[in-house]
C-alpha positions as a LaTeX table, in Angstrom:
\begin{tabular}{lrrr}
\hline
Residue & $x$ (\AA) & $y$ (\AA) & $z$ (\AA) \\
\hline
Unk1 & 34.31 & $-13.79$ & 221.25 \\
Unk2 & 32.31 & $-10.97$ & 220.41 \\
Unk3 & 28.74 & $-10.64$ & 219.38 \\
Unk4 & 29.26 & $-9.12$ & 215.92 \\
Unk5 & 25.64 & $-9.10$ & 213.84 \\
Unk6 & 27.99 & $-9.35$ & 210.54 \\
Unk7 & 29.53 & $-12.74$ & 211.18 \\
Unk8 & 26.16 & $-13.85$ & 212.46 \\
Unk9 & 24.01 & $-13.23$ & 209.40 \\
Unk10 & 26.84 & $-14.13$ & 207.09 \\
Unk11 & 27.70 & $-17.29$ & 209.11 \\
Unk12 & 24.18 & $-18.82$ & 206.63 \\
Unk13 & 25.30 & $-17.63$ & 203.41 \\
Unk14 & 28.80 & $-18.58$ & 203.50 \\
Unk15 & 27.35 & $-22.36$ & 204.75 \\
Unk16 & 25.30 & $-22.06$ & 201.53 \\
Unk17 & 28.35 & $-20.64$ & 199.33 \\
Unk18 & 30.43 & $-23.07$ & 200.24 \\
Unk19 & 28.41 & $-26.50$ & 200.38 \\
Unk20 & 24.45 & $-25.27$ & 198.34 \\
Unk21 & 25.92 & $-23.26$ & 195.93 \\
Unk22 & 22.58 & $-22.91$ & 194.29 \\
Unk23 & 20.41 & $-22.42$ & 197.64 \\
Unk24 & 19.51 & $-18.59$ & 198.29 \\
Unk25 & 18.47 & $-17.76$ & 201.52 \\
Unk26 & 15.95 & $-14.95$ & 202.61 \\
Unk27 & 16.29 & $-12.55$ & 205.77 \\
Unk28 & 13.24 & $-14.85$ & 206.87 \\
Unk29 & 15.69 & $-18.16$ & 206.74 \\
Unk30 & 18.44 & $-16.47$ & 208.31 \\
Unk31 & 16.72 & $-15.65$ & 211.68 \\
Unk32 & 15.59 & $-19.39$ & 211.20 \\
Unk33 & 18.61 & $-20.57$ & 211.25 \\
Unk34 & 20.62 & $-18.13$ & 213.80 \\
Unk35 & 17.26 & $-19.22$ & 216.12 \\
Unk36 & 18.20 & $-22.98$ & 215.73 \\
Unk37 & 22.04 & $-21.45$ & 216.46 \\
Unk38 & 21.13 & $-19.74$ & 219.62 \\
Unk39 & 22.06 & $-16.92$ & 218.29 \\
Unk40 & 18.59 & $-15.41$ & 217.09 \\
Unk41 & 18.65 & $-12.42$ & 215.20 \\
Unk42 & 15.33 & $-11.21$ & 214.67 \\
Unk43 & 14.10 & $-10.56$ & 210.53 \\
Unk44 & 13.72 & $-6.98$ & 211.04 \\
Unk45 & 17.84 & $-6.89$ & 212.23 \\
Unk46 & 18.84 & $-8.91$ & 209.77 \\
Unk47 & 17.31 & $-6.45$ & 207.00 \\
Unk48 & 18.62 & $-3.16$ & 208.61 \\
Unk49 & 22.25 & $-5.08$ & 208.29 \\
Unk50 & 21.99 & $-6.06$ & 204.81 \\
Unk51 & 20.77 & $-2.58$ & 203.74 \\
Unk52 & 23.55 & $-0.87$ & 206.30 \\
Unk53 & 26.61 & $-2.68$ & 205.36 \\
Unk54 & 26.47 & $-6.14$ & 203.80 \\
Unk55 & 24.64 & $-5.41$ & 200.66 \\
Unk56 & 27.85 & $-5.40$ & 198.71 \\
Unk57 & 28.79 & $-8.83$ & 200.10 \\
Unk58 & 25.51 & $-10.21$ & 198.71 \\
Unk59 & 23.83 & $-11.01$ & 195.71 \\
Unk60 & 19.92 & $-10.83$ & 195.38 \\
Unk61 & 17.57 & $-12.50$ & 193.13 \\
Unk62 & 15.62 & $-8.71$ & 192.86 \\
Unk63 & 15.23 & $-5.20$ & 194.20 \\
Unk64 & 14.07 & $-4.67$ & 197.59 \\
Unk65 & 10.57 & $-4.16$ & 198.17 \\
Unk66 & 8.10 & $-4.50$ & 200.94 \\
Unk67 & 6.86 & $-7.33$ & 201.44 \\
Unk68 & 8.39 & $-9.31$ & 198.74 \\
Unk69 & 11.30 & $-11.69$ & 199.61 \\
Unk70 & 14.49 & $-11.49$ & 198.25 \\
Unk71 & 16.54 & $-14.44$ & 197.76 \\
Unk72 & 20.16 & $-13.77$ & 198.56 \\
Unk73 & 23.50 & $-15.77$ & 198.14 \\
Unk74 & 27.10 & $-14.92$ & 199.03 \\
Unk75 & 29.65 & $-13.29$ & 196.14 \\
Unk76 & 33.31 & $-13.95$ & 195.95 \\
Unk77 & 33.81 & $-11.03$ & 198.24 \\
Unk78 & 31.53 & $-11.49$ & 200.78 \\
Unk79 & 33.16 & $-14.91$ & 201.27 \\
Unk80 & 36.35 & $-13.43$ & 201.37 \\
Unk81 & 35.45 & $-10.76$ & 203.84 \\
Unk82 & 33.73 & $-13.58$ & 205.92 \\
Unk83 & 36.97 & $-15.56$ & 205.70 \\
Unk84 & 38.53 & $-12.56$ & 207.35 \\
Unk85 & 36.22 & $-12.68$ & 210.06 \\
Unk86 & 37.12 & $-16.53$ & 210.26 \\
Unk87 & 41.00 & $-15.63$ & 210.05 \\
Unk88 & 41.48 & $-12.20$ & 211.45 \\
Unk89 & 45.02 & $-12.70$ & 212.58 \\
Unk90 & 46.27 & $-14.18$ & 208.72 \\
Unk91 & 47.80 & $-12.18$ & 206.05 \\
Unk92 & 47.24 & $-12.33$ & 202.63 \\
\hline
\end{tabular}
């Protein structure tokens, strides 16, 4: 029900975590995808919330620099933290 950009841009990874373990995806792919989703997020968004707050749920191929792209997949604790989102009512 709400319009969170987290569970939005992580929606991609954790797809990729769970079923293309070996696919990366770019900030690039992910408004791709959201687009297709109807749920666009435009590239420039989906940077400022990976360098904000979900760079610790992410693992990239490289450093950030402009201009280059950086492919990133989901660690154990971004899928966790996802799963939250998925589950916010469970306990542990």
């Amino acid at each position: 029900d709400k319009t969170s950009i987290h569970g939005r841009v992580l929606l991609p990874f954790y797809i990729c975590y769970k079923y293309f373990p070996q696919q990366g995806l770019t900030t690039g792919d992910i408004e791709k995808i959201t687009s297709e989703l109807r749920v666009k997020i435009q590239t420039p968004n989906v940077s400022k919330a990976i360098a904000d707050s979900l760079q610790k749920y992410l693992d990239g191929n490289s450093t950030r620099v402009k201009g280059k792209a950086v492919f990133y997949k989901l660690n154990r604790k971004g899928a966790k933290y996802f799963e939250s989102l998925l589950n916010p009512h469970e306990k542990e």
